[in-house]
C-alpha atoms as an extended CHARMM CRD file, in Angstrom:
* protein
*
       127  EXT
         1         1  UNK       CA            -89.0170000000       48.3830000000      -73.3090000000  PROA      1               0.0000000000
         2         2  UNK       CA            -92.3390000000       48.5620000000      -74.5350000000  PROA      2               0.0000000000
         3         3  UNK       CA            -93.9760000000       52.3960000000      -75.2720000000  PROA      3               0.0000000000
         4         4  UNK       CA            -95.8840000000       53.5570000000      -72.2630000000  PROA      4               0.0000000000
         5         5  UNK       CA            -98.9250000000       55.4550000000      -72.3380000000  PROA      5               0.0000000000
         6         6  UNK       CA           -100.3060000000       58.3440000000      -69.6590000000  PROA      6               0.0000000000
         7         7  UNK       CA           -103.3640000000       56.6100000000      -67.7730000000  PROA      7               0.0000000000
         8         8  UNK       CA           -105.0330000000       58.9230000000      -65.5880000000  PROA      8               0.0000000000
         9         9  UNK       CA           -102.7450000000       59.9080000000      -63.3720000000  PROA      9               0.0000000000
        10        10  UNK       CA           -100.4440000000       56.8190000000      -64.2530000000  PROA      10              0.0000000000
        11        11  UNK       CA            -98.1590000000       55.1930000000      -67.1480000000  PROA      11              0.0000000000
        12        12  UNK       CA            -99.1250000000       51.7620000000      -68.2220000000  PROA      12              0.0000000000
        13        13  UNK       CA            -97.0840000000       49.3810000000      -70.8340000000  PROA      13              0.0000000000
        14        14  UNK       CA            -98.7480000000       48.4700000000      -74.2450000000  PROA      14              0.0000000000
        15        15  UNK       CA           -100.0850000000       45.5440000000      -73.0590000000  PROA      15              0.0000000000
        16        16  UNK       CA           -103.3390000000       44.3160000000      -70.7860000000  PROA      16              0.0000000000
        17        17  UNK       CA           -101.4700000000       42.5690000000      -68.2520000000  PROA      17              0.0000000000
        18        18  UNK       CA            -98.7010000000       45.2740000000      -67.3930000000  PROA      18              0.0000000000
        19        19  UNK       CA            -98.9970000000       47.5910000000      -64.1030000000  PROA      19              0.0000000000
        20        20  UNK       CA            -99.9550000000       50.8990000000      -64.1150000000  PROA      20              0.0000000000
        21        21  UNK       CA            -97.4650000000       52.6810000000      -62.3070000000  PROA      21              0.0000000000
        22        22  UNK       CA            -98.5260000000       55.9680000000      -60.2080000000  PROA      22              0.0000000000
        23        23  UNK       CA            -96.8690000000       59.1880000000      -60.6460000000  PROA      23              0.0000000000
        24        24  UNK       CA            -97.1110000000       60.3990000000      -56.9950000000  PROA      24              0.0000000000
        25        25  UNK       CA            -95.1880000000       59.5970000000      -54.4190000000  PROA      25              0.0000000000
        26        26  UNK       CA            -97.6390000000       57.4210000000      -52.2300000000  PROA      26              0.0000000000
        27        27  UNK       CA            -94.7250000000       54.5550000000      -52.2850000000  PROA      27              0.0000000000
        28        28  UNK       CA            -92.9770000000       57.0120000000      -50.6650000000  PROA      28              0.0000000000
        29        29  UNK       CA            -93.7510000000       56.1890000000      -46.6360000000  PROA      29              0.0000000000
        30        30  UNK       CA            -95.8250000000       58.8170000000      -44.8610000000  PROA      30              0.0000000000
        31        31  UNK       CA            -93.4440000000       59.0140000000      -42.2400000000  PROA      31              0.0000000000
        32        32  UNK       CA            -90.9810000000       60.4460000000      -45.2130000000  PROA      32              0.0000000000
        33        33  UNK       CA            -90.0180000000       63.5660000000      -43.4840000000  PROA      33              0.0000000000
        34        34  UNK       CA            -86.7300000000       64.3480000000      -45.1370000000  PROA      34              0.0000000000
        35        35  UNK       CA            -88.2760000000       66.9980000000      -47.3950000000  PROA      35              0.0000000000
        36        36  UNK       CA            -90.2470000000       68.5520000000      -44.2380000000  PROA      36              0.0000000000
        37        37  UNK       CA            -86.7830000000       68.7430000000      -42.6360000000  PROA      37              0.0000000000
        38        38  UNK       CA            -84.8580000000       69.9200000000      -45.4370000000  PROA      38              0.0000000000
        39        39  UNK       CA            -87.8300000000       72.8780000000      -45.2980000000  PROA      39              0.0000000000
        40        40  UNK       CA            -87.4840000000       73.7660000000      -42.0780000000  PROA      40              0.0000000000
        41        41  UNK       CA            -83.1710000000       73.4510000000      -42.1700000000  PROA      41              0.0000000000
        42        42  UNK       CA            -83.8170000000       75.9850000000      -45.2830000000  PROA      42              0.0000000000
        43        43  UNK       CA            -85.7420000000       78.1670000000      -43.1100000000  PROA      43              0.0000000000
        44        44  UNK       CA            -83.5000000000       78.0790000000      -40.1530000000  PROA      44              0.0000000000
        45        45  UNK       CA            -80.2080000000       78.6740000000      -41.6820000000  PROA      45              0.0000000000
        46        46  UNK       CA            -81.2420000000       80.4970000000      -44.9570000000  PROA      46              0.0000000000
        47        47  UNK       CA            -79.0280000000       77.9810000000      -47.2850000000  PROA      47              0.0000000000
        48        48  UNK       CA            -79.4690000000       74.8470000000      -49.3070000000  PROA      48              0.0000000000
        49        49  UNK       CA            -81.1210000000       74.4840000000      -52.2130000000  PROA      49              0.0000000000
        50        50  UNK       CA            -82.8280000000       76.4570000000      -55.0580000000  PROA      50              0.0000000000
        51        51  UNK       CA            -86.1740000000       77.8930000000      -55.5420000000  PROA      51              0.0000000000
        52        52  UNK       CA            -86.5340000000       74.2600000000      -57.2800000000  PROA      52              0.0000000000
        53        53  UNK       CA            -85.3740000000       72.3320000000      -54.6180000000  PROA      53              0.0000000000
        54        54  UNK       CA            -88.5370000000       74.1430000000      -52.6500000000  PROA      54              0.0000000000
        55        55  UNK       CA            -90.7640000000       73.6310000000      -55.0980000000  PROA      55              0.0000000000
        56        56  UNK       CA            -89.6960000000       69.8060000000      -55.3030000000  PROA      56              0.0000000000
        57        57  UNK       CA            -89.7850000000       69.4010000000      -51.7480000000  PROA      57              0.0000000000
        58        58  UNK       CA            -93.5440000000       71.1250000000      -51.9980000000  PROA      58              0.0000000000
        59        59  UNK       CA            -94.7230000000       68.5800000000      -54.3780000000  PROA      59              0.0000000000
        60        60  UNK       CA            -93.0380000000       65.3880000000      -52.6740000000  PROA      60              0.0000000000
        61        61  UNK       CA            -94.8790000000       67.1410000000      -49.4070000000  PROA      61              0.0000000000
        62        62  UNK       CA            -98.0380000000       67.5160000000      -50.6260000000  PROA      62              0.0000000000
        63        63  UNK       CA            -97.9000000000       64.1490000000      -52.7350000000  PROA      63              0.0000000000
        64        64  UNK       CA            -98.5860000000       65.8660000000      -55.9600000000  PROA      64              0.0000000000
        65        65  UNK       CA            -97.8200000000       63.7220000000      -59.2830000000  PROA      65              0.0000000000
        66        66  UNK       CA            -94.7060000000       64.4820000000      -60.5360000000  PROA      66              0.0000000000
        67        67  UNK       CA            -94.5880000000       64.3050000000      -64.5870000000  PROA      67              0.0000000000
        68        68  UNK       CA            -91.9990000000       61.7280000000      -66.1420000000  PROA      68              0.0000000000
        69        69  UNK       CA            -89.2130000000       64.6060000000      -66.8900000000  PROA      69              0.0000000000
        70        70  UNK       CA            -89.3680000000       65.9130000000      -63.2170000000  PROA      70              0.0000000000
        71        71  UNK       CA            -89.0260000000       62.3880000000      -62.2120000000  PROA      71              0.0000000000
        72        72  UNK       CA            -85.5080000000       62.3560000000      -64.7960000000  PROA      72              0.0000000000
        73        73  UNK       CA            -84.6560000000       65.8870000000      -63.0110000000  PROA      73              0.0000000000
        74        74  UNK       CA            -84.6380000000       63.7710000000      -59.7680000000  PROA      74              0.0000000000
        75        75  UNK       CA            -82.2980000000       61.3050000000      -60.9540000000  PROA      75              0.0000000000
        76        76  UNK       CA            -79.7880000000       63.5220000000      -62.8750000000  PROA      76              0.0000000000
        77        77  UNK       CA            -79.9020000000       65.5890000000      -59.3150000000  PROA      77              0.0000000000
        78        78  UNK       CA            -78.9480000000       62.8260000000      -57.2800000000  PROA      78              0.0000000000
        79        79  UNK       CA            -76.6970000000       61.3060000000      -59.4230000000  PROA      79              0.0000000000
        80        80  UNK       CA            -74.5860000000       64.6700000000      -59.9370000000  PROA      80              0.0000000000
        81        81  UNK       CA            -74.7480000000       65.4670000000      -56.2510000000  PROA      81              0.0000000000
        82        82  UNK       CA            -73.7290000000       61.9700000000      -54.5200000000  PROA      82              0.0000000000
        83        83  UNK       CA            -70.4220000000       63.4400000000      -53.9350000000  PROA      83              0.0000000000
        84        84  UNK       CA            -72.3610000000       66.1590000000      -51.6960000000  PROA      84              0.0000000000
        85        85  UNK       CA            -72.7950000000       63.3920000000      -49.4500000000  PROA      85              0.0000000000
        86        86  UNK       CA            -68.8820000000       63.5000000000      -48.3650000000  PROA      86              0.0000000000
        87        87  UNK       CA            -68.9410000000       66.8450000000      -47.6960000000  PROA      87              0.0000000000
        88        88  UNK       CA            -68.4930000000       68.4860000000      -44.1570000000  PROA      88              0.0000000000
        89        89  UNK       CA            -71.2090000000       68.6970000000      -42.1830000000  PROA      89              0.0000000000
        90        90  UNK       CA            -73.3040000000       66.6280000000      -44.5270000000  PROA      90              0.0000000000
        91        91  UNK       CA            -76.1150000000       64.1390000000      -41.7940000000  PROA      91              0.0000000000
        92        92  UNK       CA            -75.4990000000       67.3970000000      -39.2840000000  PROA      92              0.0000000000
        93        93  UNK       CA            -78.8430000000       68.4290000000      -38.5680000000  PROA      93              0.0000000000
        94        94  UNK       CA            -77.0990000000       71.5430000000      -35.7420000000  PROA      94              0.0000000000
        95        95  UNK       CA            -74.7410000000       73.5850000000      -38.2330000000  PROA      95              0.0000000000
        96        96  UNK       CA            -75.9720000000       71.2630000000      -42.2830000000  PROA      96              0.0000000000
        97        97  UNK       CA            -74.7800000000       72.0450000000      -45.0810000000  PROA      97              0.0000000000
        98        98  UNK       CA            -76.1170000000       73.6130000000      -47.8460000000  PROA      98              0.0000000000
        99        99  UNK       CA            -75.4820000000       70.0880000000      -49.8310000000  PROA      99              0.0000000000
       100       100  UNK       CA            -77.1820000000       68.0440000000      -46.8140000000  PROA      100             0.0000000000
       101       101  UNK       CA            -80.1330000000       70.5900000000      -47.1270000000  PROA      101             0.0000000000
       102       102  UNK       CA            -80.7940000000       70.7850000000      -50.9100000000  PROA      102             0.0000000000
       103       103  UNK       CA            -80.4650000000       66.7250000000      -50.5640000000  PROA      103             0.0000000000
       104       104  UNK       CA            -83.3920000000       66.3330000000      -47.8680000000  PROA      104             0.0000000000
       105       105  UNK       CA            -85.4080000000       69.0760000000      -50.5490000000  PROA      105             0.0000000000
       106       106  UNK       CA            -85.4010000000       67.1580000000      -53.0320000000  PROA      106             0.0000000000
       107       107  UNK       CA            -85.9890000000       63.5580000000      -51.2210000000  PROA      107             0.0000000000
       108       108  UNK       CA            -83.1650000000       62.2740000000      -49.4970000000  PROA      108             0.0000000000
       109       109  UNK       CA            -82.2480000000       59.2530000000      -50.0580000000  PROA      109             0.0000000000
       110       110  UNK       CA            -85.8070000000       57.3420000000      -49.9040000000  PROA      110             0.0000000000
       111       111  UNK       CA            -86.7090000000       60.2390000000      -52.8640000000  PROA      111             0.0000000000
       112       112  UNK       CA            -83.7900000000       59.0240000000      -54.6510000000  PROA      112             0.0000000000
       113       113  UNK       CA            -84.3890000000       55.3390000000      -53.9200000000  PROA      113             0.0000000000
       114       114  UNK       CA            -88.3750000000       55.7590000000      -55.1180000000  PROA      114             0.0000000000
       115       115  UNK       CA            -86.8270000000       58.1390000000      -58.3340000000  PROA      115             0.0000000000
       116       116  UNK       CA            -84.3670000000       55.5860000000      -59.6720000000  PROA      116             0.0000000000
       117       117  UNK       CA            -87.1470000000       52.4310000000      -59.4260000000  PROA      117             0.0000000000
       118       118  UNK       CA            -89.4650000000       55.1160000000      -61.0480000000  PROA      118             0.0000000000
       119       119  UNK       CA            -87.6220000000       55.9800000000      -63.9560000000  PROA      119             0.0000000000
       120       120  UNK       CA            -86.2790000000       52.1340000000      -64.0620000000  PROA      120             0.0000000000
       121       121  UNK       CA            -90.5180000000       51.4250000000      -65.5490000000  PROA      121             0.0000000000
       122       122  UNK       CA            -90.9470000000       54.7470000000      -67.3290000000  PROA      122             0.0000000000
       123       123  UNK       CA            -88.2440000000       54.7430000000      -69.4040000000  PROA      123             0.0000000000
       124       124  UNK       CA            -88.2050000000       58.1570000000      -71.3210000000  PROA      124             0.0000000000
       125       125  UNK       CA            -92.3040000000       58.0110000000      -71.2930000000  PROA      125             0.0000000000
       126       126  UNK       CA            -92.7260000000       62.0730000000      -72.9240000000  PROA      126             0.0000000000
       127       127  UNK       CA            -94.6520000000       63.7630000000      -69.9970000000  PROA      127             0.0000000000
């Protein structure tokens, strides 16, 4: 993998011909309401997720660029909490867990989708 350079408010390879690839989640559809709901579960039932999970569900919300380590703090979330998935009430949108809420905070699984083909071109680009 070639290095990869901060453009604006994208990476772009060494070379001319490689795509710039955008740091904010405008891939993302606009109908992507799982970190709205995860918000408003939060509120309701006063569990799921930490202070981060907010704050990540805030930036994915307001489609603020994300910096190449948060983007790595997505994956290594997802990837250790997968298993949440298979927990009770996990999908239940009348009595979710605190795993199915911190999930929709941080992206569901369209953020973790969009994360993993993010980090796939960036590499370990420093933020």
């Amino acid at each position: 993998m070639q290095p990869v350079a901060l453009v604006d408010n994208s990476f772009q390879a060494g070379s001319d011909d490689c795509e710039a690839i955008a740091l904010r989640n405008g891939c993302i559809s606009p109908h992507f309401s799982f970190r709205t709901i995860g918000l408003r579960l939060r509120g309701i039932f006063g569990r799921g997720g930490t202070e981060v999970a907010v704050a990540r569900a805030t930036e994915l919300k307001n489609r603020d660029k994300l910096s190449p380590s948060t983007i790595q703090r997505m994956v290594s979330y997802f990837a250790r909490h997968e298993a949440d998935k298979k927990g009770r009430n996990f999908g239940s949108e009348e009595n979710p867990s605190a795993g199915y809420i911190a999930w929709l905070l941080w992206g569901g699984d369209e953020g973790r989708s969009w994360a993993l083909e993010l980090k796939q071109k960036i590499g370990n680009a420093p933020d």
